[in-house]
C-alpha positions as CSV (number, residue, x, y, z in Angstrom):
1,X,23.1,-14.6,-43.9
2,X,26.9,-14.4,-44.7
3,X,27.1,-10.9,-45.2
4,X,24.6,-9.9,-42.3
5,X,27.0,-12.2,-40.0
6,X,30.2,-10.7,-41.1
7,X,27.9,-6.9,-40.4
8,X,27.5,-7.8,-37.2
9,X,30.5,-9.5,-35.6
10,X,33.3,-6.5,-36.3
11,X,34.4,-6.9,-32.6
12,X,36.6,-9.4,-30.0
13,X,35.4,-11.2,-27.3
14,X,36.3,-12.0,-23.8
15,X,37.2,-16.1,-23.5
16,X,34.2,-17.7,-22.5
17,X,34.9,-20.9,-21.3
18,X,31.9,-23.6,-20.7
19,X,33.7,-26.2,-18.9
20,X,37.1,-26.2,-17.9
21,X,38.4,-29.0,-15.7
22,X,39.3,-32.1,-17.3
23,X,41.6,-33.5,-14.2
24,X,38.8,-36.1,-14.0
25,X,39.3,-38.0,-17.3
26,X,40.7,-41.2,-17.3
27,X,43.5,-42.2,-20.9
28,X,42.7,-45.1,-22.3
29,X,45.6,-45.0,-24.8
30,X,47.8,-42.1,-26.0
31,X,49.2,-42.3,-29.6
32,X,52.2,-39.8,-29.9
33,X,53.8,-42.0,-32.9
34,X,57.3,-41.7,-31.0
35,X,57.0,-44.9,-29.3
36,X,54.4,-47.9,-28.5
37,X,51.1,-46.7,-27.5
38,X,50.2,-46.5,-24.1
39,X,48.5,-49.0,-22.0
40,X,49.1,-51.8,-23.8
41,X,46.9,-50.9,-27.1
42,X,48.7,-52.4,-30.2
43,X,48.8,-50.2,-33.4
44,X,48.6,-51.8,-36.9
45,X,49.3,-50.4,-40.1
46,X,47.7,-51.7,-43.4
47,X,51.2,-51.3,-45.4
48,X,54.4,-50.9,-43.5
49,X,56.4,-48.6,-45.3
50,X,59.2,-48.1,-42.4
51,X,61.7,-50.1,-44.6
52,X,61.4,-46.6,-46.6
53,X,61.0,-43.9,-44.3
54,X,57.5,-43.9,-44.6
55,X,57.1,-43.3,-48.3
56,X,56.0,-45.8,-51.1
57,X,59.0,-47.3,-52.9
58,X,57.9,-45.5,-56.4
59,X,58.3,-41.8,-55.2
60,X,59.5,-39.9,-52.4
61,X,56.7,-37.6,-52.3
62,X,54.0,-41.1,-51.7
63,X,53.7,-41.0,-48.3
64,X,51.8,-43.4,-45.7
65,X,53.4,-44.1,-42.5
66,X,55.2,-42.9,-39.2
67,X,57.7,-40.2,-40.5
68,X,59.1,-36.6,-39.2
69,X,58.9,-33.2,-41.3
70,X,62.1,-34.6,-43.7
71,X,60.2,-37.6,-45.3
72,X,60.3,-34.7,-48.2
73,X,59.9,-31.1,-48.9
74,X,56.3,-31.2,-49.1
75,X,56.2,-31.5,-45.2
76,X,58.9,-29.4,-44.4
77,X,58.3,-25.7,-43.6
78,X,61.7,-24.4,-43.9
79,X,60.7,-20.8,-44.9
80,X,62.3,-19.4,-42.0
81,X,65.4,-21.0,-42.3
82,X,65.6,-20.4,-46.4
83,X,63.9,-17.7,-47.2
84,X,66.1,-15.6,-44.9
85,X,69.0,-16.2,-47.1
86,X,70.4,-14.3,-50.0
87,X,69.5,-17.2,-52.5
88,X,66.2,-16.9,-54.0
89,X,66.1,-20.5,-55.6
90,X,66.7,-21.8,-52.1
91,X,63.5,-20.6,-50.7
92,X,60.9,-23.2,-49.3
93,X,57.0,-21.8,-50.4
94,X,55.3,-24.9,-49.5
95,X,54.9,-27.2,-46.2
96,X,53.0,-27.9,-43.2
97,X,55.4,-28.8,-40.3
98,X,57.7,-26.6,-38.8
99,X,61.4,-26.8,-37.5
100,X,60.6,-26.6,-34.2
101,X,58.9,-30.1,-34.4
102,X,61.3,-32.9,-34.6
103,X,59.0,-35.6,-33.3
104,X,57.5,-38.2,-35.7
105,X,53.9,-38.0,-36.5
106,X,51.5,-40.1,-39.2
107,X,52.5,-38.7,-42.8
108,X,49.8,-39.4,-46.1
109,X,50.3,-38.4,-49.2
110,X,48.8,-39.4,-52.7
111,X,48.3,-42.7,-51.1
112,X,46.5,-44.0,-54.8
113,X,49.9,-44.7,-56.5
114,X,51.6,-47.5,-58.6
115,X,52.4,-48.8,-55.3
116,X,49.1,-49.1,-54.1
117,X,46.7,-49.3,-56.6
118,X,43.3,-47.6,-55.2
119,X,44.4,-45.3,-52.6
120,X,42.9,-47.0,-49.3
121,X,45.3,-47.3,-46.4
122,X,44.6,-47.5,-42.6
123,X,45.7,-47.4,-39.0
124,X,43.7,-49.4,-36.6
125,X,44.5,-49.1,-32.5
126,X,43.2,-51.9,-30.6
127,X,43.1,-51.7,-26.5
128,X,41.3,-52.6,-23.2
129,X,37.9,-50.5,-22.6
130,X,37.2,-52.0,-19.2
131,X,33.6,-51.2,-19.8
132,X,34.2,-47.3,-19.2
133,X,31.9,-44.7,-20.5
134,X,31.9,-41.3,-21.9
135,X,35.0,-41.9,-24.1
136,X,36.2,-39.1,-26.4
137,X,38.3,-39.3,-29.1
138,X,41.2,-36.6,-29.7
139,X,44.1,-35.8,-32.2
140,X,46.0,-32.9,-33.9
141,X,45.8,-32.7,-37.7
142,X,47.5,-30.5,-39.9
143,X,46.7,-30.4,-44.0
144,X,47.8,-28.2,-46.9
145,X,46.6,-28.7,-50.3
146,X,44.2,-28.4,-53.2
147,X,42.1,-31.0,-51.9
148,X,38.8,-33.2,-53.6
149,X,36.1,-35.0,-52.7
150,X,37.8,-38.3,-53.4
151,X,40.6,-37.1,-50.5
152,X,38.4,-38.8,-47.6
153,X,39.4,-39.3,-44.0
154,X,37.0,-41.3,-41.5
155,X,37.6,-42.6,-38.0
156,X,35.6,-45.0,-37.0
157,X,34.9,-47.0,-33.5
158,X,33.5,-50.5,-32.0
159,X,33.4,-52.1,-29.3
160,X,34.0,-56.4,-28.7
161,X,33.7,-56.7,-32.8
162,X,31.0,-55.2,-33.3
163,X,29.3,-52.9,-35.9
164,X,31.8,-49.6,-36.6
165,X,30.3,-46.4,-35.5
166,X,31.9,-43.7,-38.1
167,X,32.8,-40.7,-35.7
168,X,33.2,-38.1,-38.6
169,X,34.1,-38.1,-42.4
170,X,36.2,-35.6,-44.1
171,X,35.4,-33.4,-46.7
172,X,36.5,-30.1,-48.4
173,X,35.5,-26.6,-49.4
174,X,35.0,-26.4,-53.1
175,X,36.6,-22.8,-53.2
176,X,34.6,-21.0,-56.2
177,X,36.7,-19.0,-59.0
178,X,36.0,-16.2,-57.8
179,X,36.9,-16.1,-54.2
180,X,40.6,-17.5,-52.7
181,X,41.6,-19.4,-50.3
182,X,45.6,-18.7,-49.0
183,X,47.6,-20.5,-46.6
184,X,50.7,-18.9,-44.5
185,X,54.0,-20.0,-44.2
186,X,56.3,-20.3,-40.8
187,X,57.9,-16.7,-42.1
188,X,54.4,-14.7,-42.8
189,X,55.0,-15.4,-46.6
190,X,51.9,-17.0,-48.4
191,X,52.8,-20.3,-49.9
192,X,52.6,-21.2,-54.0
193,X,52.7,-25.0,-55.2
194,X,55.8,-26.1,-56.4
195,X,56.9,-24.6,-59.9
196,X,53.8,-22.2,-59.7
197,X,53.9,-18.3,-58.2
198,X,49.8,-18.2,-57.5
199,X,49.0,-18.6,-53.6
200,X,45.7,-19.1,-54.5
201,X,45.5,-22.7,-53.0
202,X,41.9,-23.9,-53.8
203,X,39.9,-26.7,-51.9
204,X,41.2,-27.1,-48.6
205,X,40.5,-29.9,-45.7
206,X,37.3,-29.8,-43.9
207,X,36.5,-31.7,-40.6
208,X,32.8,-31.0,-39.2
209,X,32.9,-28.0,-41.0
210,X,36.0,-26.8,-39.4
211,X,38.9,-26.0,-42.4
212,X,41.7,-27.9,-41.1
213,X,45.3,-25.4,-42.3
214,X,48.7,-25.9,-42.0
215,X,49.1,-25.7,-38.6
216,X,48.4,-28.5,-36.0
217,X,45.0,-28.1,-34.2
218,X,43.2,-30.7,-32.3
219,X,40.0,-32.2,-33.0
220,X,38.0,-33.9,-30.3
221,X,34.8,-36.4,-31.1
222,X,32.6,-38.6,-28.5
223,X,32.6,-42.4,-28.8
224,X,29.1,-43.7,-27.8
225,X,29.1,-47.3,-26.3
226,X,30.6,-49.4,-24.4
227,X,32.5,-52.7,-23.8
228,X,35.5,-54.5,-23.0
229,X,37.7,-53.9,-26.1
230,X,37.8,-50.7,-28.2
231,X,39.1,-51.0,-31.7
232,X,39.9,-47.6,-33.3
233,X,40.1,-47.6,-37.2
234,X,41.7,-44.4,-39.2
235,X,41.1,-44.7,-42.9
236,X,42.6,-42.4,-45.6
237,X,42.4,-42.2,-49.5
238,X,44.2,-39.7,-51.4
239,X,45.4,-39.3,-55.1
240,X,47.5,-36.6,-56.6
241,X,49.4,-33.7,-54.9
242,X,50.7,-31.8,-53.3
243,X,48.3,-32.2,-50.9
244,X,50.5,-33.7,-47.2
245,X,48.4,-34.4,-44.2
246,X,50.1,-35.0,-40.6
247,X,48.2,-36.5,-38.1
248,X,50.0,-36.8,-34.3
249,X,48.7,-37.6,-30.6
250,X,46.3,-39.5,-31.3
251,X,44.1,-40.2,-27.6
252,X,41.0,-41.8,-26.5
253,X,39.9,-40.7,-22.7
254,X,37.1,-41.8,-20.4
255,X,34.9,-39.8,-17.7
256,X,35.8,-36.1,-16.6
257,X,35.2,-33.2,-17.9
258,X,36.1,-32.3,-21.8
259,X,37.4,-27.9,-22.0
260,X,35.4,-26.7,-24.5
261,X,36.0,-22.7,-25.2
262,X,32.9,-22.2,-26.6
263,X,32.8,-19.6,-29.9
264,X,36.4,-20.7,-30.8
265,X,35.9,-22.5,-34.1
266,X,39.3,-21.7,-35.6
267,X,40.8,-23.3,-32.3
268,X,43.2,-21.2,-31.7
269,X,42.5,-20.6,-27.5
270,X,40.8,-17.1,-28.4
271,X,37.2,-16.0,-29.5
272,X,38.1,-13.1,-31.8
273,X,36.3,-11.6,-35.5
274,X,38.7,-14.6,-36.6
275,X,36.1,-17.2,-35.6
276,X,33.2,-15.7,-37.4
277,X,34.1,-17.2,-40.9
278,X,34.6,-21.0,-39.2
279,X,31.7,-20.1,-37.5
280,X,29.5,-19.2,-40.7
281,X,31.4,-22.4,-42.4
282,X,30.3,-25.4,-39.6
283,X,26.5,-23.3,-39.6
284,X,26.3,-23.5,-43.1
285,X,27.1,-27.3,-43.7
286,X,25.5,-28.5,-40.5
287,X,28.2,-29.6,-39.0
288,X,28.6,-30.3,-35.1
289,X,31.9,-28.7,-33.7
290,X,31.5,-28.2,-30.1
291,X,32.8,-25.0,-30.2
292,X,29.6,-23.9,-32.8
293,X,27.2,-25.0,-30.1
294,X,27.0,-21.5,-28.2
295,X,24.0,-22.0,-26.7
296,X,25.1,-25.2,-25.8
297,X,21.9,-27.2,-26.6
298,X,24.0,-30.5,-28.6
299,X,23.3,-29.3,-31.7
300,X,24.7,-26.1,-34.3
301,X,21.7,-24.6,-35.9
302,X,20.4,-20.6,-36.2
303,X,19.5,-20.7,-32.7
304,X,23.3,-20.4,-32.0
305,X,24.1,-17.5,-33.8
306,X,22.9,-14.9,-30.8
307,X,24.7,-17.4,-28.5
308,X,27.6,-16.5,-30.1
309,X,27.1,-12.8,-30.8
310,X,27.5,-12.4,-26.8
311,X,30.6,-14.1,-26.4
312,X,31.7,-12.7,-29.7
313,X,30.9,-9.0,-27.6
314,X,32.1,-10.1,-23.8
315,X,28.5,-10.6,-23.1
């Protein structure tokens, strides 16, 4: 089905948007990482590391906490700024967060270490619900890396203590030999691992099918239920590197009207032959990305793929 896909959708589409006035949701908290949370909602993390700049006492490149792009090179993009110069050894090949962001964000990294001894680590958010509906969970999320299944992100929900409903789990593409999977750097340059000239990066981050690259995109899921207190859980396990994840404005929202552009899988505000591999990847592992759902009946399946052929051709 790939290749008959791929055949077909050779050409860009108008934006097709299905809904597009969220003026009517209501914040419950915002999470930007650069100060307290918003209304009053309390954020807890399972180590504190802030002593250390985010990173775990044994190695600088151990990361779990609130940092900014210089907790180490690993983070930082500086391929702009280095590569530019006249000394090769200075260039930067590797990193996920860009000069022009200066704000602090949440920082993992090979989070199983001497340190902490298993790898689980966690952020829970804990805030008045007042008993509103239709909540939705957001956040941007950027990831470079040759990821495995062991590397698992969840978010989960509940309401007044009671039973966690998981909102998504992580996984990863388990890139075969033969194909390649390449990431690009802040100055068009494709990045190689530390002490190693291949850009063939293997394995990256997956969320609901969606490969998540280094740049920051946003992710939005629904929270079903209700109540008087929402406690928000974000758990991570990771061993080995390089393999950073960032993680910033973190937001839960109530009522109103979510902007979904449908048939823009890679998230990047257009519907273009760009989309059609994300597209192929949430179809094939049945994921649920609103932006798969073309035909907008709640679920991604085959019935979606004409859907998207139209918007794919303006129609």
């Amino acid at each position: 089905m790939k290749k008959t896909l791929l055949s077909i959708f050779g050409i860009t589409a108008l934006l097709i948007i299905s809904t597009a006035d969220a003026s009517g949701q209501t914040e419950i908290f915002t999470d930007t990482f650069d100060a307290a949370p918003t209304n009053g909602a309390t954020r807890t993390l399972s180590i504190d590391n802030s002593a250390t700049n985010g990173q775990f006492p044994s190695s600088i490149f151990d990361v779990f906490g609130i940092v900014d792009r210089n907790v180490n090179f690993d983070f930082a993009d500086d391929s702009v700024i280095n590569n530019s110069d006249a000394d090769p050894a200075n260039d930067d090949t590797f990193g996920l967060v860009k000069p022009d962001k200066t704000d602090l964000f949440l920082g993992f990294a090979d989070t199983d270490n001497n340190d902490n001894p298993g790898g689980d680590v966690s952020v829970t958010w804990v805030v008045a619900a007042g008993g509103q509906t239709g909540l939705n969970l957001s956040f941007d999320i950027a990831a470079m890396g040759d990821f495995e299944s062991t590397d698992t992100l969840t978010f989960t929900a509940s309401f007044d203590g009671g039973t966690p409903e998981t909102l998504f789990t992580s996984t990863f593409i388990d890139t075969p030999d033969t194909e390649t999977f390449t990431y690009t750097l802040d100055d068009g340059s494709l990045a190689t691992p530390f002490n190693s000239d291949d850009t063939n990066i293997k394995d990256p981050f997956v969320i609901d099918g969606q490969t998540v690259i280094n740049e920051f995109q946003t992710f939005t899921f629904p929270i079903t239920g209700s109540g008087s207190q929402l406690t928000l859980t974000l758990n991570y396990n990771t061993n080995g590197g390089p393999e950073p994840i960032a993680i910033d404005n973190v937001a839960v929202t109530a009522g109103g009207v979510v902007t979904v552009l449908k048939g823009d899988v890679n998230l990047d505000n257009n519907v273009t032959f760009l989309d059609i591999n994300p597209f192929i990847g949430v179809l094939s592992s049945n994921g649920s990305q609103a932006e798969a759902d073309c035909n907008c009946d709640g679920t991604v399946n085959f019935l979606d793929i004409q859907a998207f052929i139209n918007i794919l051709s303006g129609n």
